[in-house]
N, CA, C and O atoms as CSV, one atom per row, in Angstrom:
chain,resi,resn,atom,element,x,y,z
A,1,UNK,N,N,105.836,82.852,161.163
A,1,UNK,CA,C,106.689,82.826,159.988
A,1,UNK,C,C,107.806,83.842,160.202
A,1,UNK,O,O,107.585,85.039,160.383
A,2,UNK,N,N,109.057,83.274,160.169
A,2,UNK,CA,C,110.148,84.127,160.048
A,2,UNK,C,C,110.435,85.118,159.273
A,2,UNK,O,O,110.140,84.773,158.129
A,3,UNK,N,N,110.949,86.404,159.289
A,3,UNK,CA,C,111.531,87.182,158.509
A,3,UNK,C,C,111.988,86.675,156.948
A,3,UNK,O,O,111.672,87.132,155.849
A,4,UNK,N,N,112.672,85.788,157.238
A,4,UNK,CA,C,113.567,84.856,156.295
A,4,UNK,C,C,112.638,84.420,155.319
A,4,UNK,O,O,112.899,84.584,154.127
A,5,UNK,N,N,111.517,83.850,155.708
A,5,UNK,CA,C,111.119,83.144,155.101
A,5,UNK,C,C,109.461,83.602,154.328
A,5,UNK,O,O,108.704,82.901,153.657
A,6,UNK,N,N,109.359,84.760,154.676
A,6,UNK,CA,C,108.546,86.032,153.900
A,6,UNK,C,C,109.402,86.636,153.046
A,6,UNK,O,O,108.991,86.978,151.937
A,7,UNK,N,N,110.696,86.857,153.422
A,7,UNK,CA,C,111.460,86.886,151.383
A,7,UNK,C,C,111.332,86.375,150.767
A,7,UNK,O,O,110.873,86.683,149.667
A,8,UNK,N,N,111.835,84.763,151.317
A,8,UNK,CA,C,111.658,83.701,149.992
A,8,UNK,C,C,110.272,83.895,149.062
A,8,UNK,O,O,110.128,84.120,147.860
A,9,UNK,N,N,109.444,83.731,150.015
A,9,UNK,CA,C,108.089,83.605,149.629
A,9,UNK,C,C,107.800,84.642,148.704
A,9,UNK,O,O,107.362,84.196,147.644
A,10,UNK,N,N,107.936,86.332,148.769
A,10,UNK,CA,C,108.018,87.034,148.020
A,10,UNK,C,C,109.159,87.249,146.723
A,10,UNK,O,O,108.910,87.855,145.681
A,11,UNK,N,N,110.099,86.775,146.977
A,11,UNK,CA,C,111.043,86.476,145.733
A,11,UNK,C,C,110.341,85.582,144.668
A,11,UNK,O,O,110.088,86.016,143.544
A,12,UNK,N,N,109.966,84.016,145.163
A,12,UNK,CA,C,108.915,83.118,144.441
A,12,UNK,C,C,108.007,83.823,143.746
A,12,UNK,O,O,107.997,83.830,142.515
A,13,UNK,N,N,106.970,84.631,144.650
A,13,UNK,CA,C,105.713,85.000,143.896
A,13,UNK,C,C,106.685,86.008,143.093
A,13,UNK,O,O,106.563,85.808,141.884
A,14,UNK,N,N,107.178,86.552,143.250
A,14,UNK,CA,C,107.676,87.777,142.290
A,14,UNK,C,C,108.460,86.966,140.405
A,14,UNK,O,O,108.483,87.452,139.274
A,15,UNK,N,N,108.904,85.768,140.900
A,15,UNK,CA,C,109.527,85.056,139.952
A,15,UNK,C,C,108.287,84.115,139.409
A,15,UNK,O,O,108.521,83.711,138.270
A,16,UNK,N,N,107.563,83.858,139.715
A,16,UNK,CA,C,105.899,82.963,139.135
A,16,UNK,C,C,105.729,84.667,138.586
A,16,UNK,O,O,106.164,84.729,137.436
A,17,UNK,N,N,105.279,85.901,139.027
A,17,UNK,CA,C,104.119,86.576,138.170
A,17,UNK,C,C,105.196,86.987,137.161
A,17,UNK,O,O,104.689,87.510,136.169
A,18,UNK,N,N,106.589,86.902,137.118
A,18,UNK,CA,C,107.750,87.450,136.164
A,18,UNK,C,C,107.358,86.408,135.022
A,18,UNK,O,O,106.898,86.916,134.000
A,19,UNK,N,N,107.457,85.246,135.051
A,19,UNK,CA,C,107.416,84.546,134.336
A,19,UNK,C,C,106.109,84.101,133.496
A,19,UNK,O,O,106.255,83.559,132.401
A,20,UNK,N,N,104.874,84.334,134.017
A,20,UNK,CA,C,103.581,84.598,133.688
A,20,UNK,C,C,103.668,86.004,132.759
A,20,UNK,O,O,103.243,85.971,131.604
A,21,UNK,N,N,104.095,86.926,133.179
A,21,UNK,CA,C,104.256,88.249,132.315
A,21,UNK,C,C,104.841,88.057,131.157
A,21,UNK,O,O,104.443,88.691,130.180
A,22,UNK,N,N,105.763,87.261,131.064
A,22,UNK,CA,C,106.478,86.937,129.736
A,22,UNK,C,C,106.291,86.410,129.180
A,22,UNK,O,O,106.711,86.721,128.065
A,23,UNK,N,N,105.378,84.873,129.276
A,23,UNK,CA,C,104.907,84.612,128.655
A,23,UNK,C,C,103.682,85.222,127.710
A,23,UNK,O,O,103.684,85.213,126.479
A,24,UNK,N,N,102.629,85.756,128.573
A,24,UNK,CA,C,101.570,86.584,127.922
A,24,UNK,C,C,101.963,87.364,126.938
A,24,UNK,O,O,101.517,87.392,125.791
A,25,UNK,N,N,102.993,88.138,127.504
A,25,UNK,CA,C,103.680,89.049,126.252
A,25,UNK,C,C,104.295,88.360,124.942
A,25,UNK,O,O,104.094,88.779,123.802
A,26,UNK,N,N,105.066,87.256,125.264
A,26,UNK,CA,C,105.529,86.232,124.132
A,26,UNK,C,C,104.075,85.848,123.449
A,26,UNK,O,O,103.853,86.154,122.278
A,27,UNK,N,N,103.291,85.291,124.101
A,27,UNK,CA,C,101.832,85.119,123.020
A,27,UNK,C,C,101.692,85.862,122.430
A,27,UNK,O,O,101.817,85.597,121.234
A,28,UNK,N,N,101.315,87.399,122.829
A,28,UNK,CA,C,100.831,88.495,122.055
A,28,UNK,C,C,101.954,88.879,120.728
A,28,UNK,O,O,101.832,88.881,119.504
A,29,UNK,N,N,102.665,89.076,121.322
A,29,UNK,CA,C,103.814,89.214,120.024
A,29,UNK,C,C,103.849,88.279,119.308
A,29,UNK,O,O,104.740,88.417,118.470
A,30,UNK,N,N,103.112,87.035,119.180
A,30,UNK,CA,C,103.729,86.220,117.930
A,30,UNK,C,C,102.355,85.565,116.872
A,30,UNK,O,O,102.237,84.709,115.996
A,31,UNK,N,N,101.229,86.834,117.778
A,31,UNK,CA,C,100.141,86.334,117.101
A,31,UNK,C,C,99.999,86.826,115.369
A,31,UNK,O,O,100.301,87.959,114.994
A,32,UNK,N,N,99.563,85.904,114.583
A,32,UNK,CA,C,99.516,86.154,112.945
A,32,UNK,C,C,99.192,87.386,112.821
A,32,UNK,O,O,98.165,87.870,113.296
A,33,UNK,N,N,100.270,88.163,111.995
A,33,UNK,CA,C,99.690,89.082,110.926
A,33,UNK,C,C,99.667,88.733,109.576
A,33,UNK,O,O,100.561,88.130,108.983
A,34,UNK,N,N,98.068,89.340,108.872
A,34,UNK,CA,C,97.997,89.276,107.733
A,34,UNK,C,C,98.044,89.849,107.178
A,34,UNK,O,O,98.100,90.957,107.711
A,35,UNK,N,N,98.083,89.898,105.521
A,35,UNK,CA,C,97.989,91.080,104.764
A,35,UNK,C,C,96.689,90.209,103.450
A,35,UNK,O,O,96.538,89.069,103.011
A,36,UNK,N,N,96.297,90.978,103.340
A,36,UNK,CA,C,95.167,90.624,102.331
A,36,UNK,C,C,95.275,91.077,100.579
A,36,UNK,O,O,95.925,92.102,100.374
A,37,UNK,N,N,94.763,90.471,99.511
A,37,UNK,CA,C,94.369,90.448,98.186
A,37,UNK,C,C,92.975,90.514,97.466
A,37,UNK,O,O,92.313,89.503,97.700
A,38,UNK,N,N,92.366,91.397,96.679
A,38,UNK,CA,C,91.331,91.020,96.083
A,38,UNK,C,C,91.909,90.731,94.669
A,38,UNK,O,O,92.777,91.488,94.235
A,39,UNK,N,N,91.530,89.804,94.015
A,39,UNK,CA,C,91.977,89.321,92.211
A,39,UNK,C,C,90.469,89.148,92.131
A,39,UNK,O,O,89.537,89.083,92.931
A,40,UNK,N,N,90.673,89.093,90.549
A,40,UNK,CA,C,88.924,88.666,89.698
A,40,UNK,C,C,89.702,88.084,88.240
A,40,UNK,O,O,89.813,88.507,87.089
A,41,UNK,N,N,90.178,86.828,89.024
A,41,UNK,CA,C,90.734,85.971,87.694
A,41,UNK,C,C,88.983,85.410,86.422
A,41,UNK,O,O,87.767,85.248,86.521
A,42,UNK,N,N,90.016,85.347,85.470
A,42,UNK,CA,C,88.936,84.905,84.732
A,42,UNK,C,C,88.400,83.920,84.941
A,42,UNK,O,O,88.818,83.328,85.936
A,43,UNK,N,N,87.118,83.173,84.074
A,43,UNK,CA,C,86.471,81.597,84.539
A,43,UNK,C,C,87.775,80.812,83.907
A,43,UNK,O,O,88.468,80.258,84.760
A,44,UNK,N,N,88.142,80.703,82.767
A,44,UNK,CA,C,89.089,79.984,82.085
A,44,UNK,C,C,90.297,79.673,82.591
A,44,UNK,O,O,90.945,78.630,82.506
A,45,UNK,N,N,90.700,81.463,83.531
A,45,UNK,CA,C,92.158,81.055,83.870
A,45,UNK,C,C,92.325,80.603,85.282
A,45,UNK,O,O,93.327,80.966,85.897
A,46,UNK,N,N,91.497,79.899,85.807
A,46,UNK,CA,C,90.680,80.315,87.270
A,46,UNK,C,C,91.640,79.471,87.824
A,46,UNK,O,O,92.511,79.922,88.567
A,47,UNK,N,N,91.551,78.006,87.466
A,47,UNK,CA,C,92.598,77.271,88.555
A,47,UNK,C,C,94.589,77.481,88.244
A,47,UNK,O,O,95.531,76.971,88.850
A,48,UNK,N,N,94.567,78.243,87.304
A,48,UNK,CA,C,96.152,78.584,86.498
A,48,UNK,C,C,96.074,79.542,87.556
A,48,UNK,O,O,96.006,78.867,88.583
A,49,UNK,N,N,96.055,80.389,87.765
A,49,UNK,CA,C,96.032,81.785,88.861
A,49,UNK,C,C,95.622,81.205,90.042
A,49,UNK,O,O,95.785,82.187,90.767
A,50,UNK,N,N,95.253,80.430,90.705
A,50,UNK,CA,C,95.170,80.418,92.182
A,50,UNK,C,C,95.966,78.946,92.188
A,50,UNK,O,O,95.587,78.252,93.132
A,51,UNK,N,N,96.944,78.335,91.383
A,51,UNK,CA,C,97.662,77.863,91.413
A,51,UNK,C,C,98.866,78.357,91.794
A,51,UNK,O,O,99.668,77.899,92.608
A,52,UNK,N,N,98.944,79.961,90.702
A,52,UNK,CA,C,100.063,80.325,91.200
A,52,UNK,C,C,100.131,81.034,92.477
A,52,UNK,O,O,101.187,81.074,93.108
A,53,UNK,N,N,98.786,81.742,92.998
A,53,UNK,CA,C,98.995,82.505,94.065
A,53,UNK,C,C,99.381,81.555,95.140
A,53,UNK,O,O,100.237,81.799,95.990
A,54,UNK,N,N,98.747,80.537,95.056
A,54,UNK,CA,C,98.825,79.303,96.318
A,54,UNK,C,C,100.793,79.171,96.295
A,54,UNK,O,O,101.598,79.321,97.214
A,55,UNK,N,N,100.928,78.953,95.347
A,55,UNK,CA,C,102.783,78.991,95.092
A,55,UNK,C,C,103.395,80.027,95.782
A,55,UNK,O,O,104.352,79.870,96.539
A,56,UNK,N,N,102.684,81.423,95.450
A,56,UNK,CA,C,103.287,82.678,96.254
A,56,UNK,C,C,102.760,82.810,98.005
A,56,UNK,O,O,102.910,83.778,98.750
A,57,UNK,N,N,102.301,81.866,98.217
A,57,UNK,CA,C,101.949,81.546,99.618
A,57,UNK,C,C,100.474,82.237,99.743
A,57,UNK,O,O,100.197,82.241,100.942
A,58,UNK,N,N,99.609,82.716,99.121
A,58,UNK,CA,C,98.239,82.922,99.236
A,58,UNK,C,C,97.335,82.119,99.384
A,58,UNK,O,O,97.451,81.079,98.735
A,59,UNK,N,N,95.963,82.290,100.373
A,59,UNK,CA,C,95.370,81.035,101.146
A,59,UNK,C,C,94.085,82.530,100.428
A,59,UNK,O,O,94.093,83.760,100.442
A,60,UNK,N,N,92.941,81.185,99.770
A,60,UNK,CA,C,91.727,81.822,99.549
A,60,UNK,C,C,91.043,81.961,100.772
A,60,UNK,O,O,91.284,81.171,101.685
A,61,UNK,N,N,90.335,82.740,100.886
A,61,UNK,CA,C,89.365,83.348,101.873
A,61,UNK,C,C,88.124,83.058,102.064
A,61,UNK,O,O,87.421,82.605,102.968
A,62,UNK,N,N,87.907,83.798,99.917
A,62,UNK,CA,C,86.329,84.168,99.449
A,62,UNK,C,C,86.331,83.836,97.940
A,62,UNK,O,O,87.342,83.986,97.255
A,63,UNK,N,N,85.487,83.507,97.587
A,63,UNK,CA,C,84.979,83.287,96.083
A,63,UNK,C,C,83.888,83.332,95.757
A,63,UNK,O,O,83.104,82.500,96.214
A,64,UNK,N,N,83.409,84.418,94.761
A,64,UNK,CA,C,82.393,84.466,94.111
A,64,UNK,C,C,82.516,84.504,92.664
A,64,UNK,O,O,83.482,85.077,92.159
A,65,UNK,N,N,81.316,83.751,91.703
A,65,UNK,CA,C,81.631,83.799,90.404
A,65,UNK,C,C,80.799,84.788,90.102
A,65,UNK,O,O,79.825,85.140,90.767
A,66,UNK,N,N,81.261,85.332,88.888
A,66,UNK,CA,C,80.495,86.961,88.595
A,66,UNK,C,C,80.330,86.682,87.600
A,66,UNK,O,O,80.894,85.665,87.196
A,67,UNK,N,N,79.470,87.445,86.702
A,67,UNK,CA,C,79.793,87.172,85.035
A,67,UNK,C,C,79.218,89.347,84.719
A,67,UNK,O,O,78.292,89.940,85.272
A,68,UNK,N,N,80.183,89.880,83.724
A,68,UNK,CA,C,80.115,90.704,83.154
A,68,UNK,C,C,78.800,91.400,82.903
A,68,UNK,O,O,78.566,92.573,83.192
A,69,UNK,N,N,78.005,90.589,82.360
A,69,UNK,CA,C,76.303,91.593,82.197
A,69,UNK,C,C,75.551,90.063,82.112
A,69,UNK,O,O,75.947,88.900,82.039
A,70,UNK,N,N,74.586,90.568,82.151
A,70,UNK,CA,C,73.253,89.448,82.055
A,70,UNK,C,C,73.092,88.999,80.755
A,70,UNK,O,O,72.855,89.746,79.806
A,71,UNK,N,N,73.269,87.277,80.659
A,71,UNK,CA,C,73.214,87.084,79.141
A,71,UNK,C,C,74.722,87.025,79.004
A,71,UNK,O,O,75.056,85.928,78.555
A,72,UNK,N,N,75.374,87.539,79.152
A,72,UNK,CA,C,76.577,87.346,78.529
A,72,UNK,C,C,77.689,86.178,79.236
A,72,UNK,O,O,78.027,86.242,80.418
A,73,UNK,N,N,78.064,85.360,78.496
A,73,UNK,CA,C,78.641,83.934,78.449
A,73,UNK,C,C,80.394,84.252,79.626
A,73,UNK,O,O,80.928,83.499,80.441
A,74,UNK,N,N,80.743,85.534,79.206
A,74,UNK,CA,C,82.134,85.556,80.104
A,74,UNK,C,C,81.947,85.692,81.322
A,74,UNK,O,O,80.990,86.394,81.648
A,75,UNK,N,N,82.640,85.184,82.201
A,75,UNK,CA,C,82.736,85.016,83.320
A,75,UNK,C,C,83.871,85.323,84.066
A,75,UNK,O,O,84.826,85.423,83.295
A,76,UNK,N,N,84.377,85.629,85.889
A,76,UNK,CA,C,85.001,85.855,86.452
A,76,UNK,C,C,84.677,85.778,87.741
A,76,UNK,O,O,83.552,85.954,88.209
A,77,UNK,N,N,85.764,85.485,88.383
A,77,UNK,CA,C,85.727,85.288,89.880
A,77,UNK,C,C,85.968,86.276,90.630
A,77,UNK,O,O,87.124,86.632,90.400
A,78,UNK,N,N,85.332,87.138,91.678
A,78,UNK,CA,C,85.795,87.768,92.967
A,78,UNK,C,C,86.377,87.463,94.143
A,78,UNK,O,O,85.879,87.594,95.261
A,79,UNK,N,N,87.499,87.033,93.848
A,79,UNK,CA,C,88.268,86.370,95.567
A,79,UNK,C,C,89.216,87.348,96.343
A,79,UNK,O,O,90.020,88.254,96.125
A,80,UNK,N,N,88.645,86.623,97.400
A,80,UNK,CA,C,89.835,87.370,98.338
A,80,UNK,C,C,90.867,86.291,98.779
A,80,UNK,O,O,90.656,85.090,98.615
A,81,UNK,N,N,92.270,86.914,99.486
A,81,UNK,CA,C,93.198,86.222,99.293
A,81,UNK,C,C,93.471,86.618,100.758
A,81,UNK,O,O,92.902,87.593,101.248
A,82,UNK,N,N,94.624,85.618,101.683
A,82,UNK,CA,C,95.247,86.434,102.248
A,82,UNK,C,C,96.453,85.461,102.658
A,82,UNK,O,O,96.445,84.250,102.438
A,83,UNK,N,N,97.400,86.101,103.229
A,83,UNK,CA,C,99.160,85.138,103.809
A,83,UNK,C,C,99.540,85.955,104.807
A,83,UNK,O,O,99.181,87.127,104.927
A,84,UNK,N,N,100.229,85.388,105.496
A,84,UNK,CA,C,100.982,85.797,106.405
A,84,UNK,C,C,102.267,86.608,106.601
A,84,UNK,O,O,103.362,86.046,106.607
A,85,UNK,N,N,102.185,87.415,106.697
A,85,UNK,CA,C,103.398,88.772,106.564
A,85,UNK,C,C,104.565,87.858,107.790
A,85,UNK,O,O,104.516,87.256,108.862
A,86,UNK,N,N,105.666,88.333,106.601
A,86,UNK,CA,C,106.695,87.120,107.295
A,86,UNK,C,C,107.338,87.974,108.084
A,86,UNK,O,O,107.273,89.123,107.646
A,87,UNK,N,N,108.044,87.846,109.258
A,87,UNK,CA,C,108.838,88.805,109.958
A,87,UNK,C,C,109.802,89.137,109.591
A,87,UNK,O,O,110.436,88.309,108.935
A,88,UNK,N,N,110.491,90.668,109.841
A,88,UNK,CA,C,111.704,91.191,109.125
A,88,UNK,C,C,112.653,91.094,110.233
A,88,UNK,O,O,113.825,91.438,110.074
């Protein structure tokens, strides 16, 4: 193998692992960030409020129904929320 042709060859590999590097790095940088919510809408107002959060771009997580004390008829939800932090 010529002189000549052990550059090329090393220019190539040097331009394949350049381009492999950038990509990896482009993945990593564009992976989701989130930011998270806990609410404890009421039973009544339950689908009015995750109507609107869904509007403000919030995706439920978690839901649990709770109720105030034992015996007692009111009720409420424990959810978690979360969306995607938009880039600045």
């Amino acid at each position: 193998m010529s002189k000549n042709h052990a550059e090329w060859i090393i220019i190539l590999l040097i331009c394949i692992l350049s381009v492999l590097v950038f990509s990896l790095f482009n993945s990593f940088s564009n992976q989701a960030k989130w930011e998270y919510k806990l609410e404890s809408p009421e039973d009544y107002t339950f689908e009015k409020e995750m109507n609107e959060l869904g509007d403000e771009g919030w995706e439920l997580v978690s839901a649990r129904r709770a109720t105030v004390s034992y015996g007692s008829r009111d009720a409420f939800y424990e959810i978690i929320l979360k969306r995607r932090i938009k880039k600045k």
